[in-house]
N, C-alpha and C positions, 0 to 999 in steps of 0.2 A: 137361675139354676138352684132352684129350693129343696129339689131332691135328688140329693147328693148319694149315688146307690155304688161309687166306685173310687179306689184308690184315684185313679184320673182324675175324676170329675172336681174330687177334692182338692187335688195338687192344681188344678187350673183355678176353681175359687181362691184360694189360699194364693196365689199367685196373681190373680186379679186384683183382691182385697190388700194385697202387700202394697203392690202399682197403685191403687188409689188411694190410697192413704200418703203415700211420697208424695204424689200429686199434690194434693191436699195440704200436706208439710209444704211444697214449693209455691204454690198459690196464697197460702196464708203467712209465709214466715213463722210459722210455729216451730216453736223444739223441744217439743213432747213427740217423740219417736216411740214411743211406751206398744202403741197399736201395734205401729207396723210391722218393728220389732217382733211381736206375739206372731205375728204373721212367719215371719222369717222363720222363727221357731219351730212353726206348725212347719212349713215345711221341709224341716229334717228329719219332723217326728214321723213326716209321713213316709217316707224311706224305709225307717227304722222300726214303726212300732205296726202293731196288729192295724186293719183297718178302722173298726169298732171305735179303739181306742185315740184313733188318730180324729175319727169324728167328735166323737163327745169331746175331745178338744178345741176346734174349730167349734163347736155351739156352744161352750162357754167363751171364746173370744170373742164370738158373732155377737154375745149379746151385748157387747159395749160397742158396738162398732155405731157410729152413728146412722140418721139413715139415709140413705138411698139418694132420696129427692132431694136433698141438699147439694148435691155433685151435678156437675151440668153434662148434657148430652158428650161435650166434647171431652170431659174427664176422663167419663164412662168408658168412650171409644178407643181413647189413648189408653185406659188399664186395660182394658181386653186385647186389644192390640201388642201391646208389652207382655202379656199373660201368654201371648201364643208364643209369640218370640223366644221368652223363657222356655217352651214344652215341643221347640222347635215344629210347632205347625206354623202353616201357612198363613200370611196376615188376612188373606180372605177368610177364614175361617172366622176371627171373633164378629165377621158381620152376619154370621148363621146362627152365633149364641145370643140366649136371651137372656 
C-alpha cells in the first residue's frame, strides 16, 4: 500500500506499521519502542490533523522504518491481521491487502 490517497488507507498503514514493529519488539527482545511509539502518534494525529499533514508525517517516520524483507511472511500476516482488528474490519480482509 504505497499509495496512500485516503485518511483510511493511512490509519490502516499507521496501524499495520505500529503491529509490526511490537511484533518485532516481542521477537527480538528489544526496548527501543522509539518506532512504534511514532506510529502510535501518527495515529492520533490522523484523527486530528488535516489529511496532507498527517501524511508528510507518516513519510517522515516511514523513512526510518526498517525494511520490509527483514519480517517474515508470518509477522506480515499477524500485523495486517491486527491492523483490521484495530479499524474493525473483518480478519479476511488483510488477505486481500497487498
Amino acid at each position: 500500500m504505497t499509495d496512500i490517497q485516503n485518511s483510511f488507507q493511512l490509519e490502516f498503514v499507521a496501524y499495520f506499521s505500529m503491529h509490526l514493529e511490537n511484533i518485532h519488539l516481542q521477537i527480538t527482545g528489544s526496548k527501543d519502542t522509539r518506532q512504534r511509539d511514532r506510529y502510535m502518534q501518527l495515529i492520533e494525529m490522523i484523527n486530528q490533523a488535516p489529511f496532507e499533514l498527517a501524511l508528510q508525517k507518516y513519510q517522515q517516520i516511514a523513512l526510518a522504518d526498517a525494511d520490509i524483507t527483514m519480517f517474515s511472511d508470518s509477522m506480515i500476516k499477524t500485523a495486517k491481521r491486527l491492523a483490521c482488528q484495530e479499524l474493525g474490519l473483518p480478519e479476511t480482509s488483510a488477505d486481500r491487502i497487498e
